[in-house]
C-alpha positions as CSV (number, residue, x, y, z in Angstrom):
1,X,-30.8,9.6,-55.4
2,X,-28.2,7.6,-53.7
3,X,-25.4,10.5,-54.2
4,X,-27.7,12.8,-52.5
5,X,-28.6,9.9,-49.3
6,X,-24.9,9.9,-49.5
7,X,-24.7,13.6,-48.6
8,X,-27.2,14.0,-46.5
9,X,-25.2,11.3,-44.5
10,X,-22.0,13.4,-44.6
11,X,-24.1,16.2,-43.3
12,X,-25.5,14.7,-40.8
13,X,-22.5,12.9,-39.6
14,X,-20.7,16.8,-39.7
15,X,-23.5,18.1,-37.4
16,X,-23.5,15.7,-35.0
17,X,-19.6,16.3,-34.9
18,X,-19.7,19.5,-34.5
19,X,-22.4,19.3,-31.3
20,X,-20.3,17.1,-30.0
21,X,-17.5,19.4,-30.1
22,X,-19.3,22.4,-28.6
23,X,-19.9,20.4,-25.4
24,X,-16.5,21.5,-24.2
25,X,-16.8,24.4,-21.5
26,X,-13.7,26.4,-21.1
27,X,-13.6,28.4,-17.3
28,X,-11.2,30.7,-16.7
29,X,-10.6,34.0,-14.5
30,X,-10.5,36.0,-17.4
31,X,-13.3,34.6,-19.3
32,X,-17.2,34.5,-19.9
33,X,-17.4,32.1,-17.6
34,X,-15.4,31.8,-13.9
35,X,-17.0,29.1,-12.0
36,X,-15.9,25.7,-12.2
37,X,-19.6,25.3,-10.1
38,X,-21.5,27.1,-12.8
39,X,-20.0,24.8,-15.7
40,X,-20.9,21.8,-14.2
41,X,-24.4,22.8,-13.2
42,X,-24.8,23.8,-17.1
43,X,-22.7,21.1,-18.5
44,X,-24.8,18.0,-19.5
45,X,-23.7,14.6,-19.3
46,X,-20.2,13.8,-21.1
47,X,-19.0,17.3,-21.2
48,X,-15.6,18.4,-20.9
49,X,-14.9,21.1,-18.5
50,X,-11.6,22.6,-19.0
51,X,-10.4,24.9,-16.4
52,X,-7.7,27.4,-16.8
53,X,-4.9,28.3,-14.3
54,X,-6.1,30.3,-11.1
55,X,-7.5,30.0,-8.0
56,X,-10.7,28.7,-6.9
57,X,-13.0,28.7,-3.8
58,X,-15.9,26.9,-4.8
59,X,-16.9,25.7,-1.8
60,X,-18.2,22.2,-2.4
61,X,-18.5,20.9,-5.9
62,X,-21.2,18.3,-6.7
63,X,-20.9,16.3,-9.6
64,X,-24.2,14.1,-10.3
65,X,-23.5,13.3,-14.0
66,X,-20.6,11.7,-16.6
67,X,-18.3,14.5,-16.9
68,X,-14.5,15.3,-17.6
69,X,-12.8,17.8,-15.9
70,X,-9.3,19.4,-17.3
71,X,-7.3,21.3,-15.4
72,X,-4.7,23.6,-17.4
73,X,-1.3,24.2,-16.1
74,X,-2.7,23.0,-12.5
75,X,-5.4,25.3,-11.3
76,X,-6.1,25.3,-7.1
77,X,-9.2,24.1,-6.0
78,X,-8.9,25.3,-2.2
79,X,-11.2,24.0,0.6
80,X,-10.7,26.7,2.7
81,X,-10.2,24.1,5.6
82,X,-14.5,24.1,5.4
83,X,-15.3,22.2,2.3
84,X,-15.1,18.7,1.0
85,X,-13.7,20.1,-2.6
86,X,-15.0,17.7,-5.0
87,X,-18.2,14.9,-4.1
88,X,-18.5,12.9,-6.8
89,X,-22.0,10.9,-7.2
90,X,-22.2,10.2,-11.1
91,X,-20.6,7.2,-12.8
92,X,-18.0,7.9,-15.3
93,X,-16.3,11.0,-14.2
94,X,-12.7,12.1,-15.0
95,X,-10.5,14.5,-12.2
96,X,-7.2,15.5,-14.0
97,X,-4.9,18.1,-13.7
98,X,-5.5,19.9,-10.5
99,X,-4.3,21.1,-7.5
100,X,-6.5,20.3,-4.6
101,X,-5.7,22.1,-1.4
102,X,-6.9,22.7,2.2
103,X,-10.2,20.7,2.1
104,X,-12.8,20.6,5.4
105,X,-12.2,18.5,8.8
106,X,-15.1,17.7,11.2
107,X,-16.0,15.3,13.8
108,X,-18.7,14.1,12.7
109,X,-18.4,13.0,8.8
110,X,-14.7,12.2,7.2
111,X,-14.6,14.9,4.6
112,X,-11.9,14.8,1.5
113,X,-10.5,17.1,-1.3
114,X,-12.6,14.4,-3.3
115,X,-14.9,11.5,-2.4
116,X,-16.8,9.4,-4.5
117,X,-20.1,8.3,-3.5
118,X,-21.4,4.6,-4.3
119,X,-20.5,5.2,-7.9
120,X,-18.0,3.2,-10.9
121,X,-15.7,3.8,-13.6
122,X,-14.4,7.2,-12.1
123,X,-11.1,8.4,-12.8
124,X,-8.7,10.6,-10.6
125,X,-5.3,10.8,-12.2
126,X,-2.6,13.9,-12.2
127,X,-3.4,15.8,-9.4
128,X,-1.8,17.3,-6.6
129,X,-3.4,16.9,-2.9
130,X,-1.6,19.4,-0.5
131,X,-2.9,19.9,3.1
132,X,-5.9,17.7,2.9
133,X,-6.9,15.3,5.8
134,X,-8.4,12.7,3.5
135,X,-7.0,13.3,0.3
136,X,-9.4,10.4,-2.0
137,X,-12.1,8.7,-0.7
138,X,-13.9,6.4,-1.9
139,X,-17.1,4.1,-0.1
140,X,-19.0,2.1,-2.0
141,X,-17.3,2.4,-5.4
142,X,-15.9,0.4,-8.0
143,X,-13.9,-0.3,-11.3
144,X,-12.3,3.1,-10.1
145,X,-8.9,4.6,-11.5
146,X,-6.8,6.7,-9.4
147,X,-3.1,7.5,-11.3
148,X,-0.2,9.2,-10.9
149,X,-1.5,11.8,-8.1
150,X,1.1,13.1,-5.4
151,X,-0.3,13.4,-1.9
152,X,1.7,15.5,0.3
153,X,0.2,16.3,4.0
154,X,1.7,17.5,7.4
155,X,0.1,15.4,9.6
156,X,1.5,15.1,13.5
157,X,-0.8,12.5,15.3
158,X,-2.8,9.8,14.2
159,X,-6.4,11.4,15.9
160,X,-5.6,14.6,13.5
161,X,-4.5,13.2,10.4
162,X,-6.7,11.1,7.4
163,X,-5.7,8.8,5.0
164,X,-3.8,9.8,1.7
165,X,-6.3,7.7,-0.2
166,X,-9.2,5.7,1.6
167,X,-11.2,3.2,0.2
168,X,-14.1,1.9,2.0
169,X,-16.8,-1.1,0.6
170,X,-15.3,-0.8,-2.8
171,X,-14.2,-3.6,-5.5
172,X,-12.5,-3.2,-8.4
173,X,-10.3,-0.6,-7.5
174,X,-6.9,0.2,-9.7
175,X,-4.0,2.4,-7.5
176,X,-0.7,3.2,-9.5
177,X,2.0,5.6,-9.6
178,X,0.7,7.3,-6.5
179,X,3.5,9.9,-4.1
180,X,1.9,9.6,-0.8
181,X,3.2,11.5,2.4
182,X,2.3,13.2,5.9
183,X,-0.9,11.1,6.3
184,X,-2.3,8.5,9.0
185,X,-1.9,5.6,6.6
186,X,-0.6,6.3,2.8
187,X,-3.5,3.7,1.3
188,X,-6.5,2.5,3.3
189,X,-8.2,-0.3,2.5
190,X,-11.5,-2.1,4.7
191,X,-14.2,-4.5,3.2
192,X,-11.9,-4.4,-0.7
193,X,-12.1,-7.1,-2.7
194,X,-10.4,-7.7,-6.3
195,X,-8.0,-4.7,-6.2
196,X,-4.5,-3.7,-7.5
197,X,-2.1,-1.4,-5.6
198,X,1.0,-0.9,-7.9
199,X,3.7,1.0,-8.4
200,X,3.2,3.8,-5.7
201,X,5.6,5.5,-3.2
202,X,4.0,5.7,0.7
203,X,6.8,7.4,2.6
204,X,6.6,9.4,6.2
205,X,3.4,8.5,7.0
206,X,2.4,8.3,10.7
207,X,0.9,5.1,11.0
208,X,1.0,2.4,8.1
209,X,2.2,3.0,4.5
210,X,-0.4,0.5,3.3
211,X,-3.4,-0.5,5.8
212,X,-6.1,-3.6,5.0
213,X,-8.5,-4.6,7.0
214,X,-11.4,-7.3,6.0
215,X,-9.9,-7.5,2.9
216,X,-10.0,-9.9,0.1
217,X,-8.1,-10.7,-2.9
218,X,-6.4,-8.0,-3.8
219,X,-2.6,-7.4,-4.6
220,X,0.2,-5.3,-4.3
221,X,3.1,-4.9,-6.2
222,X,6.4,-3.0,-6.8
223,X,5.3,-0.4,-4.4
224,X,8.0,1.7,-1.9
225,X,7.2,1.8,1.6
226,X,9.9,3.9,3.8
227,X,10.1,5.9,6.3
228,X,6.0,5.1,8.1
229,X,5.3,4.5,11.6
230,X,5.0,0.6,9.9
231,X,5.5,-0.3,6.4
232,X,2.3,-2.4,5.7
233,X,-0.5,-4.0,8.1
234,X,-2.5,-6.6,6.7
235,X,-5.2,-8.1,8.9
236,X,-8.2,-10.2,9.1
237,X,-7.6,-11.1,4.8
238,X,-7.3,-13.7,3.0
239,X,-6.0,-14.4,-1.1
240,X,-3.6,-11.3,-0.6
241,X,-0.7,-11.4,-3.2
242,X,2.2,-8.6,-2.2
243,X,5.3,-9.1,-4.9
244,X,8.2,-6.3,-5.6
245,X,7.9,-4.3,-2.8
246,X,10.3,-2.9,-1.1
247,X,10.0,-2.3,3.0
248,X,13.0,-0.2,4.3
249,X,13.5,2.3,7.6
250,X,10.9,1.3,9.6
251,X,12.7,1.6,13.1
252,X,10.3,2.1,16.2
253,X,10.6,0.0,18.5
254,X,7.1,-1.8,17.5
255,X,7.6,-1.0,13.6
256,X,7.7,-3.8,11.1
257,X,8.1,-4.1,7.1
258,X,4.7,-6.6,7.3
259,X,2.0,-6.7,9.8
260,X,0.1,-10.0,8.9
261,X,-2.3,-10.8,11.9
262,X,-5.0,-13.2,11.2
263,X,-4.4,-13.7,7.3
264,X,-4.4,-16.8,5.2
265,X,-3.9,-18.0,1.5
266,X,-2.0,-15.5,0.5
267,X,1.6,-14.8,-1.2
268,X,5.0,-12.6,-0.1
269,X,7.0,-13.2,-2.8
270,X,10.6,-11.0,-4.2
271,X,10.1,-8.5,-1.6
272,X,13.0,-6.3,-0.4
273,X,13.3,-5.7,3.7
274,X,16.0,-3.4,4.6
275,X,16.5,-1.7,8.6
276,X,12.9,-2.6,9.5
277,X,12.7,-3.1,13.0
278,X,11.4,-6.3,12.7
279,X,10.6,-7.5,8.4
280,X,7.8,-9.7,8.8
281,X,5.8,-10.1,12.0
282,X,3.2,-13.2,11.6
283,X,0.4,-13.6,13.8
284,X,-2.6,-16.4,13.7
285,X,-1.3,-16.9,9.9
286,X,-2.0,-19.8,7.9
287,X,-1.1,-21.1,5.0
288,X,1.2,-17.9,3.6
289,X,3.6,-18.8,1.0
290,X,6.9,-16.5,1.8
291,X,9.3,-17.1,-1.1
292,X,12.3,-15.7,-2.6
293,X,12.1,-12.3,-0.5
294,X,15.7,-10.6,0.6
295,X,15.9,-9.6,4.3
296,X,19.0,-7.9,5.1
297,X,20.3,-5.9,8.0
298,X,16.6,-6.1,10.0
299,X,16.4,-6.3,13.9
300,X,14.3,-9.4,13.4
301,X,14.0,-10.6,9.9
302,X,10.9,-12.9,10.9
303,X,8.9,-12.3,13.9
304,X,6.6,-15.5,14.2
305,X,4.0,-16.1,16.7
306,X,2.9,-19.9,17.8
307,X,-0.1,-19.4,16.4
308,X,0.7,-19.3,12.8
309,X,0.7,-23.0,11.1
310,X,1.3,-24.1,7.7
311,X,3.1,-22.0,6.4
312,X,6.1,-21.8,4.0
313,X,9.2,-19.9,3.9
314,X,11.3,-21.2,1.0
315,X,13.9,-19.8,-1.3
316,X,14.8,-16.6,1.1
317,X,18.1,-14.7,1.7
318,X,18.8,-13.7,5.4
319,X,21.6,-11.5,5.2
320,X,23.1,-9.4,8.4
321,X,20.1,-9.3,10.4
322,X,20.3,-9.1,14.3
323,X,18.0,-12.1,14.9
324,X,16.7,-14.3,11.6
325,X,13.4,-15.5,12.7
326,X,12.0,-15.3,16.4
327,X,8.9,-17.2,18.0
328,X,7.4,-16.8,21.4
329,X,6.4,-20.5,21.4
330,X,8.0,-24.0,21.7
331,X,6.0,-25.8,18.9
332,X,6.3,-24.5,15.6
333,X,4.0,-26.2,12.6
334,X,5.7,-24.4,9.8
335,X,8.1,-25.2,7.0
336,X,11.3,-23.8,6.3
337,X,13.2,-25.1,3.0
338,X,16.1,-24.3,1.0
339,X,17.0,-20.4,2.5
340,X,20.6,-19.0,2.5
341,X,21.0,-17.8,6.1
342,X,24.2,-15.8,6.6
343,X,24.7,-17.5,10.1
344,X,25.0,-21.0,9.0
345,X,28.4,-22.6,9.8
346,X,27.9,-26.4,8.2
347,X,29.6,-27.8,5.3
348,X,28.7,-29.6,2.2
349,X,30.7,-32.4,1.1
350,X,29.2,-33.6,-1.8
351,X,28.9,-30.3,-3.3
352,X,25.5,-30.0,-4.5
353,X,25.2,-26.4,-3.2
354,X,23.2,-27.9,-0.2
355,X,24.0,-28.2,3.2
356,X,24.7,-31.2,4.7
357,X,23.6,-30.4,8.2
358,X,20.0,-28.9,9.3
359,X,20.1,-25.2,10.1
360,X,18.1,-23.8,13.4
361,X,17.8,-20.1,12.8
362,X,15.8,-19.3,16.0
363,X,18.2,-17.9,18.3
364,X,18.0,-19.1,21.8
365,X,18.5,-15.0,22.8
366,X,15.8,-13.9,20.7
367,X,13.3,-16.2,22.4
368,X,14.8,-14.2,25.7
369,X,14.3,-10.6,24.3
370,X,10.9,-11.5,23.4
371,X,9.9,-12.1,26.8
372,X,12.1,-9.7,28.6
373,X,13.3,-6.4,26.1
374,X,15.6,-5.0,28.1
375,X,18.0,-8.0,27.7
376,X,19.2,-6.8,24.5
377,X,21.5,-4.7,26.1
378,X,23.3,-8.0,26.5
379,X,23.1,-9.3,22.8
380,X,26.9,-9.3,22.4
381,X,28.7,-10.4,25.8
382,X,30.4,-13.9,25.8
383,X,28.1,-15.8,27.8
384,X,25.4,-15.1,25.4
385,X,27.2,-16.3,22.9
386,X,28.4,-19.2,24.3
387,X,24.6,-20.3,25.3
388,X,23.3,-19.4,21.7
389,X,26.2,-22.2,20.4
390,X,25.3,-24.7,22.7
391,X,21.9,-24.4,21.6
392,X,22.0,-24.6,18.1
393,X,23.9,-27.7,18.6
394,X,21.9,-29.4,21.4
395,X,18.3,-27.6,21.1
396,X,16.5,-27.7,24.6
397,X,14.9,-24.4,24.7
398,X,14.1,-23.0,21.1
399,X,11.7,-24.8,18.5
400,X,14.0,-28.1,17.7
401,X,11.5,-28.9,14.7
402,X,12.0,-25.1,13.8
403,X,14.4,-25.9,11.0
404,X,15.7,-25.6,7.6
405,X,16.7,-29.1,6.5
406,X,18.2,-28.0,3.0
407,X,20.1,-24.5,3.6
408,X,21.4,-23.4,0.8
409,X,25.7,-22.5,1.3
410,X,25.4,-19.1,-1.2
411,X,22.8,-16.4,-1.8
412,X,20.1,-16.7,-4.0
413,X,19.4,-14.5,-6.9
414,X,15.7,-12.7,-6.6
């Protein structure tokens, strides 16, 4: 009796196998079944939908359940320039392997090759987004995955362009190993909280590589950002951690590596900023941490406004930059500590690798370009240099509590 309990187990357990296994629908152009629309519709919840190379034009694709959907040897899904491709309003749904072209534009809704719709654990990973205004979208969503996608849009003004990937109201969210081009801002993020941003490229973008707005503790890491109107704009945040990244060609004549306007608590730490117009701008900041970042060859490496306080920049190489840190203020209530500054021309007798004289590295010039641009044209004549020696020595004009008490006499290692 047990032997045959035993079998009737094994059967069991075989059938159930094998249903499980026939839930996989295969589409294809040459098949019983050509419409990626059809599948899902018969597909019930947990299926696998594998599509086959071709071309669709499905117009807009719900998907209201758990689903996977496979995409062989990168099938197109193609918008027509009419359709939002995919709209995803089902927990647990898996996009991979597909090329997603031309999706819809309209004024009155911000349409996207695929938006998910208030729901969790979705996963968008291996695709190709070509010509779409909005490329992922995501309101109200969270515990999301989108990985390894390439984003690639020809976008010429900010009105007419979306967001490579747009996350709106969402927690939770995990962004890596994204290529994203040609859009308004690479990565969006307003009202995101507990979210990673890692490892992704965000090149040639009009506006911002990387865009937050009202929001909170989240981090970014090891990401690229070349090339965009502005390498990253973080405003109105606080508990932001951005470590590893690299900020590089951002020359207009507003462009910066970092926008921080209105931020607090939060950490720039081993970043890279190369030929940014200006690497960090800081506005109505508060207790930011800036520590062992490299600035080299920047307009500005440090644009600080009076209204930031508190705020520490420690441990920093300033290498070959036009102007080192610039303020439009007299008063400055931050702390500076134990930077190597290219500039600085004191001495260190006992050796300790510390120099023995303060260094002030707000140039009496920069405070002049801030308030009148077109004096740059003068950066290099002799008077200006003389003035900019007699004021590092006797401060009169720039911050004289603006200083580094413990320069360091060679460059750091970051």
């Amino acid at each position: 009796m047990k032997n045959v309990n035993q079998l009737l187990l094994i059967t069991g357990l075989l059938c159930l196998f094998q249903q499980l296994q026939a839930f996989t629908w295969q589409v294809s152009k040459q098949g019983s079944l050509v419409s990626i629309q059809l599948a899902i519709r018969q597909a019930k919840a947990n299926d696998t939908i594998v599509v086959e190379s071709g071309l669709y034009l499905e117009k807009n694709m719900v998907i209201d359940k758990p689903l996977v959907l496979i995409g062989k040897n990168k099938p197109v899904l193609d918008g027509e320039e009419l359709y939002e491709i995919i709209s995803i309003r089902s927990n647990g749904v898996v996009i991979d392997g597909f090329q997603l072209v031309r999706s819809g534009y309209s004024d009155l809704t911000e349409m996207a090759a695929v938006k998910i719709y208030n729901a969790s654990r979705v996963t968008i990973r291996n695709n190709f987004f070509d010509d779409t205004r909005f490329g992922i979208y995501s309101q109200h969503s969270k515990n999301c995955i989108i990985l390894n996608n390439r984003f690639q849009a020809s976008g010429m003004d900010e009105m007419q362009s979306g967001n490579g990937i747009h996350c709106w109201r969402s927690d939770s969210m995990t962004i890596t190993g994204n290529f994203i081009s040609g859009h308004r801002d690479g990565i969006y993020f307003e009202f995101v909280s507990n979210s990673s941003i890692i490892n992704n490229q965000s090149l040639r973008n009009i506006r911002y590589g990387l865009h937050f707005m009202f929001s909170h503790n989240n981090r970014f890491d090891r990401n690229i950002f070349s090339d965009n109107g502005s390498g990253c704009a973080v405003m109105f945040s606080h508990d932001v951690v951005m470590t590893g990244n690299t900020f590089s060609k951002h020359t207009g004549s507003s462009s910066y590596g970092i926008l921080m306007k209105e931020i607090s608590d939060s950490f720039v730490q081993g970043n890279t900023f190369n030929h940014n117009t200006s690497g960090i701008y800081m506005e109505g900041t508060n207790r930011i941490e800036v520590l062992g970042n490299d600035f080299s060859r920047n307009g500005t490496a440090m644009r600080m406004q009076a209204s930031c306080s508190g705020n520490m920049i420690k441990g920093n190489n300033f290498l070959s930059n036009t102007f080192d840190v610039a303020t439009n203020g007299s008063l400055m209530l931050n702390t500076l500590t134990g930077n190597y500054w290219d500039k600085y021309q004191g001495y260190d007798l006992d050796r300790n690798g510390v120099g023995d004289v303060p260094f002030h590295p707000i140039n009496l010039y920069s405070m002049l370009t801030e308030q009148v641009p077109e004096a740059m044209m003068l950066l290099h004549s002799f008077m200006v240099t003389l003035m900019d020696n007699v004021e590092r020595m006797i401060p009169t004009i720039t911050p004289e509590n603006f200083r580094d008490d413990q320069p360091v006499m060679k460059v750091l290692a970051i």
